[in-house]
N, C-alpha and C positions, 0 to 999 in steps of 0.2 A: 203091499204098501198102499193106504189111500190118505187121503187127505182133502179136505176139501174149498173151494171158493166161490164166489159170488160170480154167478154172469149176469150181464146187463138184463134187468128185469129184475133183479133180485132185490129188496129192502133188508136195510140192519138197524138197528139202535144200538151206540157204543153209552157203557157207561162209562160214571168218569173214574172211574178206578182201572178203565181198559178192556170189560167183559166185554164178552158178544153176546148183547141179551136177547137177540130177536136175528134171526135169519134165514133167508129162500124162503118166501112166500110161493111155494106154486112155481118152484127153481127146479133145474135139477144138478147134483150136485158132480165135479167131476174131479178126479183120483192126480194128485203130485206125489212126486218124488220128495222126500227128506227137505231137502233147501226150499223146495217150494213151499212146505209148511212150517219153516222156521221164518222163510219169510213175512209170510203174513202171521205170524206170533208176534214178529218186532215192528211189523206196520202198526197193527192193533196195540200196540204198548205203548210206542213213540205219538200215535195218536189220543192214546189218553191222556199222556203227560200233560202235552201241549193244551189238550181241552183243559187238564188241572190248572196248569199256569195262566192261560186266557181266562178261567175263572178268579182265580185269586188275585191277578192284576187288576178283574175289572171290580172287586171287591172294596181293595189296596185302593185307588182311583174313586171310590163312591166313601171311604169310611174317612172320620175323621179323627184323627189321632193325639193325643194332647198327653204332654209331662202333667202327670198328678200326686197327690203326697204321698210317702210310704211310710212304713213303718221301720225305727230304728235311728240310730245316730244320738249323738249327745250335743249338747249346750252347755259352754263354760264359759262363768260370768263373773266377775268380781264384786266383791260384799265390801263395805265401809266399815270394816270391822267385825270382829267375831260377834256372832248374834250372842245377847245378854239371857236369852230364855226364850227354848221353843217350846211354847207355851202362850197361845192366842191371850190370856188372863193379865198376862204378866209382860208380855211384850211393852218394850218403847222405845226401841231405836230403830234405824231403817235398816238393820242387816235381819232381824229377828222377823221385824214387819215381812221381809221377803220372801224368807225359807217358810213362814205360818200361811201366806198364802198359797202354800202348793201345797200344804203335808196338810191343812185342813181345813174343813167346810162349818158353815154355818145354816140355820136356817132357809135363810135366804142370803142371796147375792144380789150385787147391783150392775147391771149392765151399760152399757156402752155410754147413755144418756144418765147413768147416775141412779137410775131406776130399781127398788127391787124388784127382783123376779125370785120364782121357787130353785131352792139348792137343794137341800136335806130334805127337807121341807115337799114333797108333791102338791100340796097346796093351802090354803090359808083361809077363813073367813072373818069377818068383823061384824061385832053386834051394833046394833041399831046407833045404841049410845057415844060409838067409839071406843070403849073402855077395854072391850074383852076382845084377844084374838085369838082363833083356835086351829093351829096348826095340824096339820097328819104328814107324817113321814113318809117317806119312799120306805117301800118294802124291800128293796133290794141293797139297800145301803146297808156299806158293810168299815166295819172296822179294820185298819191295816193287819191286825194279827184274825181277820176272817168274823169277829162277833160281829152279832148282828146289832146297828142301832137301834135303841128304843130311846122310847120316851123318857124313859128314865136317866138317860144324859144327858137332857135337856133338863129336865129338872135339878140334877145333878150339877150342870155347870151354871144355870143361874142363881140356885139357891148359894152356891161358894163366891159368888157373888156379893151377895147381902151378910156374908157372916161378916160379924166384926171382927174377926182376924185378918179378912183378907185387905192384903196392902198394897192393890192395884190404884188403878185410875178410873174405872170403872163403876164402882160400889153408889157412886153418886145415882148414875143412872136407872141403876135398879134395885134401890133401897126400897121404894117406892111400888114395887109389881109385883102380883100374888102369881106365883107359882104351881101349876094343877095337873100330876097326870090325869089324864081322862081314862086311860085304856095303853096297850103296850106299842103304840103305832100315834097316841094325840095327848097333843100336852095344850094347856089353855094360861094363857098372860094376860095376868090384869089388872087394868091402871088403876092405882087405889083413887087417885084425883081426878084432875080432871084429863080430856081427852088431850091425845099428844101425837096429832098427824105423823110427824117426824121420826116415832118409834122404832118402825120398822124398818127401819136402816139399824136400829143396834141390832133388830136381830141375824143379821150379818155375820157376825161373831161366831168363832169356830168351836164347836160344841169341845167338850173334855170326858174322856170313857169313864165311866164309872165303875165299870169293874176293874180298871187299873187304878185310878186314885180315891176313893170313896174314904180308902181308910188315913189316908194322908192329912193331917193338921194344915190348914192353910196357910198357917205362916211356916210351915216346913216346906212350901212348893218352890219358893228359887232356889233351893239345895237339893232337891229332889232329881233322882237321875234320870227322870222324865223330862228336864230339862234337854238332856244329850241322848235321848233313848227315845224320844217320843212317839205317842201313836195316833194317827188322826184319821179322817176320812177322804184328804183332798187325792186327787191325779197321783200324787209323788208320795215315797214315803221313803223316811230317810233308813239309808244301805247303810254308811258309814258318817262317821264324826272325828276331825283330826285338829290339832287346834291351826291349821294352814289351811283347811277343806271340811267342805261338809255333800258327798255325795247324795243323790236322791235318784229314785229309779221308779219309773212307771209300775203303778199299784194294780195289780193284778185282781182288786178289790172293789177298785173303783164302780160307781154306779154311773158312772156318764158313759161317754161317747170317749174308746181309746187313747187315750193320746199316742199322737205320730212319732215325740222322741221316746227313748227308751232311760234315757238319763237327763238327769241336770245337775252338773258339778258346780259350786261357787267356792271360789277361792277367796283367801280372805288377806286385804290392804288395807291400810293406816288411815285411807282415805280415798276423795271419789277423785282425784289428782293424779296417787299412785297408779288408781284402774284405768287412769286416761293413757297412761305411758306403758301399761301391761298391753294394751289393746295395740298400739302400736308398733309393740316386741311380740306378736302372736300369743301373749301367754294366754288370754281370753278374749269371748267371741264378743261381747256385751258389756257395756258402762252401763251402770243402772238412774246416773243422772249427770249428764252433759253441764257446763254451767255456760253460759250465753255469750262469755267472753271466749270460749274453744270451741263453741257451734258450728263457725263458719269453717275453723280449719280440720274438723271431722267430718263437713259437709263433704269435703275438695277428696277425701280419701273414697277411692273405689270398693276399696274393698267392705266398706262398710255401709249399714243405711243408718242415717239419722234419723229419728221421728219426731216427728212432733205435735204434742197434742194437748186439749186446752186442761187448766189445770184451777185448784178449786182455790182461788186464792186470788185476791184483791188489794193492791197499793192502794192508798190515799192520801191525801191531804188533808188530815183533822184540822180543827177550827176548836180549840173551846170557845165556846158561844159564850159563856160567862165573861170572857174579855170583854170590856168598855167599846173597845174597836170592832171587836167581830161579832160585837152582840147587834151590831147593824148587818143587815141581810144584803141591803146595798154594796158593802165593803168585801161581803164577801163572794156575792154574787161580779162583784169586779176582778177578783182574784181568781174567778171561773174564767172570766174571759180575758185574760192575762195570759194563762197557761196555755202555752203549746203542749198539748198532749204528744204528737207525734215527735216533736224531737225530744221530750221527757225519756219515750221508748228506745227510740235511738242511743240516747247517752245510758240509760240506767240496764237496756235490757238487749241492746246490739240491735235492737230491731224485735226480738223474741218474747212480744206481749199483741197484747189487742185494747185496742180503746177503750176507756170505761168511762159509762156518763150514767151508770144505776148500779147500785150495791146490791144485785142478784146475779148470778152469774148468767151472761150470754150461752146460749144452748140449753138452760133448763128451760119446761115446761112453763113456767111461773115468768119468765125475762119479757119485758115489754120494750120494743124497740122505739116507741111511741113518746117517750118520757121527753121533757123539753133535754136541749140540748146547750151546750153554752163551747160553740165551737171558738177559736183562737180568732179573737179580735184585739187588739191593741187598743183601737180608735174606741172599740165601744166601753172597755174595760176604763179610759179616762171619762168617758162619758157619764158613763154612772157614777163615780168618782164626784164627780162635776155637779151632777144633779144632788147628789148626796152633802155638796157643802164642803169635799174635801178639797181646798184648793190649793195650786203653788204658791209656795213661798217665796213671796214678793220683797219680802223687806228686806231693808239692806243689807249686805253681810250674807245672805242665804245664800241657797247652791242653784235654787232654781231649779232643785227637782224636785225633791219631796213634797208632800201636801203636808199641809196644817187645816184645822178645824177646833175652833174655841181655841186656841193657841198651845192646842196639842197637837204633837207631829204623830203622821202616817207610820208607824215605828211598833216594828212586830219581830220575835225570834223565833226563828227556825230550829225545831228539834230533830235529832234524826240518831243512827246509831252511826259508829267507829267505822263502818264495814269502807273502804275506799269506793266502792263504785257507789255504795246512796252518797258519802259524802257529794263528790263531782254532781249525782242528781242535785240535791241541796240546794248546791250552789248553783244550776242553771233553772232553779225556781228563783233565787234571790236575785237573778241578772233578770228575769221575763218580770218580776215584779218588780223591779226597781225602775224598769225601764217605762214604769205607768206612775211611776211617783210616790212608791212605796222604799220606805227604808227596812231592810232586812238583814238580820244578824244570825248567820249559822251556827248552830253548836250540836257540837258532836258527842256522846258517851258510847258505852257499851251496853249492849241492846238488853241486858240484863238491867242494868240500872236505867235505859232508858222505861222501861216498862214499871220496875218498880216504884224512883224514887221521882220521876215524873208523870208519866201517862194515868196510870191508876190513881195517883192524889191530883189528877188536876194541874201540876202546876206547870202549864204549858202554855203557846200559846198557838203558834203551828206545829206538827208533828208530823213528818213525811216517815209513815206506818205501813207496812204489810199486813194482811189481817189475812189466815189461813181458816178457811170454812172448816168445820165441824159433818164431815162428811159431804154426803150432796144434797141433800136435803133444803131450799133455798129459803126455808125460813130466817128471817134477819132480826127475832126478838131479841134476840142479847146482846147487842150491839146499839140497836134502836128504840127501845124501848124504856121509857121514862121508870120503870121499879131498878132497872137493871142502872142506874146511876154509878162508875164510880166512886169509893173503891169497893165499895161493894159487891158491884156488877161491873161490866166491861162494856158501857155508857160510858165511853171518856170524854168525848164530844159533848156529852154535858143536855143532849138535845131529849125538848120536852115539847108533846103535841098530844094535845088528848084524839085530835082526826088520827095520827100513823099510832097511838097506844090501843084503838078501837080497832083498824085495821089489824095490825100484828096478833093480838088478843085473838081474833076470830080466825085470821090464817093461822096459826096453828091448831087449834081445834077441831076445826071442818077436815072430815077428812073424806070430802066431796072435789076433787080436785077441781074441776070447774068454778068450782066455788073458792076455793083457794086462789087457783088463779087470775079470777075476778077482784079479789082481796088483793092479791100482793101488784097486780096491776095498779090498781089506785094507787096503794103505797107510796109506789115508786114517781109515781108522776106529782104523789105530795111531798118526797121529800127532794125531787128536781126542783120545787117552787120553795121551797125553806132550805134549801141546800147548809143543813149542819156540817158538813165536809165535803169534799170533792172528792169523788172518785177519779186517778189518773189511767188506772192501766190493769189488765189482769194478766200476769205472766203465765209463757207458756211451757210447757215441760218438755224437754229434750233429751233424748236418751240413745245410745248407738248400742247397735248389734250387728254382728258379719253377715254380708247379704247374703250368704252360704243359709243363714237359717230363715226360711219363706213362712208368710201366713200370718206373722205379727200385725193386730190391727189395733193401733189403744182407742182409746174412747176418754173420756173426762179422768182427769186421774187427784184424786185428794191426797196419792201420796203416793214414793217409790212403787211400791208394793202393787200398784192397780196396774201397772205393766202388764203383771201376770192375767189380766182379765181374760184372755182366749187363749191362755199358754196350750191347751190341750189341740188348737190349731197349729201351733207351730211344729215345722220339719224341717230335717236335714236333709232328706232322702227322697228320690223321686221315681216315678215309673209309668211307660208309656203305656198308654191304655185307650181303646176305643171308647168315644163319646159321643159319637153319631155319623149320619150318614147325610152326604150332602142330595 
């Protein structure tokens, strides 16, 4: 029997798995019995433990630890109806708009500020002129059934564009743009006219495969079982189609960056009312648009997060300037300072807008915060009034509110549409203007015939109007600009300046952003000093999801559908992971 131990003198190094890596230096060794070397086998063992655990605490103690996303889990959301065509071409209501932003991609995409950035597209150049752009694709973009995109579906879905069969909404846009493969990876777009800064926001536009539709008649695409079948390139591609649901599941094709869910279910409701009362019976995680009067009471609900985010769209106050009365800038530069914008918002939007004193939107590149302003003055709005000749009505028998001038009365009608909450606006412009010595007459239609059998022919005289942007792009020729006259163009305001027609002309063209921005800057601080319309307010877009789903971030959104801008951040699923060490 021997076995052996350390006497005083002796050196060891234990490792930390418990060996004896090193022992008796220049010792000598001396002989135990059995216990005695089982002994020291569980001193040596129990001693490594403990070195294990004093290492990994002091580890545990130095690392930092943090929940981060996983992979898996679903999203169910309710749709405002069954989508009418999934099919980017053919889309125009906001259930189609939603599902087309996940199942496909476009050249480019817009980002957070409204911006395009490369999608499909790896990158882009522009020729000197402006005229020509020449695209090259990602190599790795792939089609939901595995084909490879080329250039040729690009081709493919703008030229179906321009045929005269097709009976989108689109066709306007790129009647007008030659079409070029270059090679099987670049295709080239080019403005027959002149240049069109703005462009490249269409091409945003979710490409269509050509080797599944090439052979298809274009007026046979909304019957076409590519409709319910469809194949695209975005995140999602759709699993199933039911006429209650429409399943989509993480594309395995995708050329981006994973996405964290693995599904996205939308169910489908008569309306975004119904999805508000689904949400609060569990049956879905997401409304896809809040309305401002149930803001506050899905704010109070825990289980959910509201968001809310600025959105591409502008209320005003038109003026046909052709009126006798409002063809005076005086009159109407008083009806600027009349208005409380802030309780406008209050009554018309709960509080759920932002001020507007320039018809570009706030957050673009292009917004100048510099523009005069005409904050809520009562005192000043009679003032000008005053200087302008309009005075009260003295003579006998009067109310002693209204003003007369030449022995016509201060006397304007208010247009607006049926909806209850603009009417209540309406009317609390007709109390802040009356209260300065304006007589005003509310009338109410249906926002269909307020657009047609009013607005477009002019015959108005106030019209309290929403105006929904055209993308983000913050050019304001078609609204502002003297060729664009009602009813021809959508000039309804009537407003003629060869300064903001010179301006507008150039901002769209340059497609020097500094230069543009320098352009639509002046614009705006010339049409603050001719104020052809008031701008009141830009509403802001609210939409709830289950705080269960993280990573949702919106940015500017022109429509339901731009929710999805970072969908492929979003998670259900979490897991801890080391992120550093303090």
């Amino acid at each position: 029997m021997s076995s052996e131990f350390l006497v005083p003198g002796s050196s060891f190094l234990l490792g930390v798995n418990g060996t004896l890596l090193n022992q008796e230096l220049g010792t000598r060794n001396w002989e135990l019995g059995p216990v005695g070397r089982l002994a020291t086998q569980l001193t040596i063992a129990v001693s490594g433990m403990l070195l294990v655990a004093v290492v990994l605490a002091s580890f545990a103690l130095k690392s930092v630890v943090a929940e981060v996303p996983d992979y898996g889990g679903a999203y169910v959301e309710g749709l405002p109806g069954f989508p009418q065509a999934l099919n980017p071409i053919l889309a125009n209501d906001d259930a189609s708009h939603a599902v087309n932003a996940l199942v496909f991609s476009g050249l480019t995409k817009t980002d957070e500020k409204g911006q395009a950035v490369a999608d499909l597209a790896e990158s882009w150049s522009l020729s000197a002129d402006g005229k020509v752009y020449t695209f090259v694709l990602r190599n790795n973009a792939r089609w939901h059934d595995g084909t490879p995109v080329t250039a040729d579906d690009a081709v493919f879905t703008f030229k179906l564009l321009q045929d005269p069969a097709y009976t989108g909404q689109l066709g306007a846009v790129w009647k007008d743009v030659g079409v070029e493969k270059v090679d099987e990876r670049t295709v080239k777009l080019m403005l027959q006219k002149d240049s069109f800064a703005p462009f490249l926001e269409y091409t945003t536009l979710g490409l269509l495969p050509a080797h599944v539709l090439q052979d298809v008649h274009p007026r046979d695409l909304p019957s076409h079982r590519f409709n319910v079948q469809p194949i695209g390139t975005g995140p999602f591609r759709v699993k199933e189609v039911r006429p209650d649901q429409i399943m989509l599941e993480a594309s395995p094709h995708w050329y981006g960056p994973r996405p964290y869910l693995s599904r996205v279910l939308f169910r489908i409701y008569p309306n975004y009312k119904t999805i508000l009362t689904a949400l609060e019976r569990h049956e879905v995680e997401g409304v896809p648009l809040v309305d401002p009067q149930d803001a506050s009471r899905v704010a109070t609900d825990k289980r959910v997060t509201l968001y809310d985010a600025p959105q591409a769209s502008l209320t005003l106050l038109f003026f046909n300037v052709a009126n006798p009365i409002l063809a005076d800038r005086a009159v109407r530069q008083s009806i600027a300072y009349a208005i409380n914008k802030e309780r406008l918002i209050e009554i018309g939007r709960s509080g759920r807008a932002r001020r507007a004193d320039s018809p570009v939107l706030p957050g673009s590149w292009a917004y100048s915060p510099d523009q005069r302003r005409y904050d809520f003055d009562p005192a000043k709005a009679r003032e000008v009034l005053e200087a302008a000749g309009w005075k009260v009505d003295q003579a006998e028998g009067a109310d002693g509110r209204v003003r007369v001038k030449d022995g016509k009365r201060l006397r304007l009608v208010l247009l607006t549409n049926d909806r209850r909450e603009r009417i209540r606006l309406a009317e609390e412009i007709q109390q802040q203007l009356t209260a300065v010595g304006f007589e005003v007459e509310v009338q109410a239609t249906g926002a269909g015939g307020l657009v047609q059998d009013f607005l477009l022919p002019r015959r108005f005289e106030l019209a309290l109007y929403s105006w929904d942007f055209n993308g983000f792009d913050p050019d304001p020729y078609a609204l502002w600009h003297s060729s664009q006259l009602a009813p021809q163009g959508l000039n309804i305001a009537g407003y003629v300046s060869r300064k903001a027609d010179d301006l507008l002309e150039k901002g769209r063209r340059s497609t020097d952003q500094a230069e543009r921005t320098r352009l639509y800057v002046e614009f705006q601080q010339t049409f603050a000093e001719d104020l052809p319309s008031l701008p009141l307010y830009y509403p802001t877009y609210e939409f709830a999801i289950s705080a269960k789903i993280k990573g949702v971030r919106p940015g500017v959104v022109a429509g339901p559908a731009d929710r999805f801008r970072n969908v492929v951040e979003w998670y259900a699923k979490t897991r801890r992971e080391v992120i550093g060490r303090r």
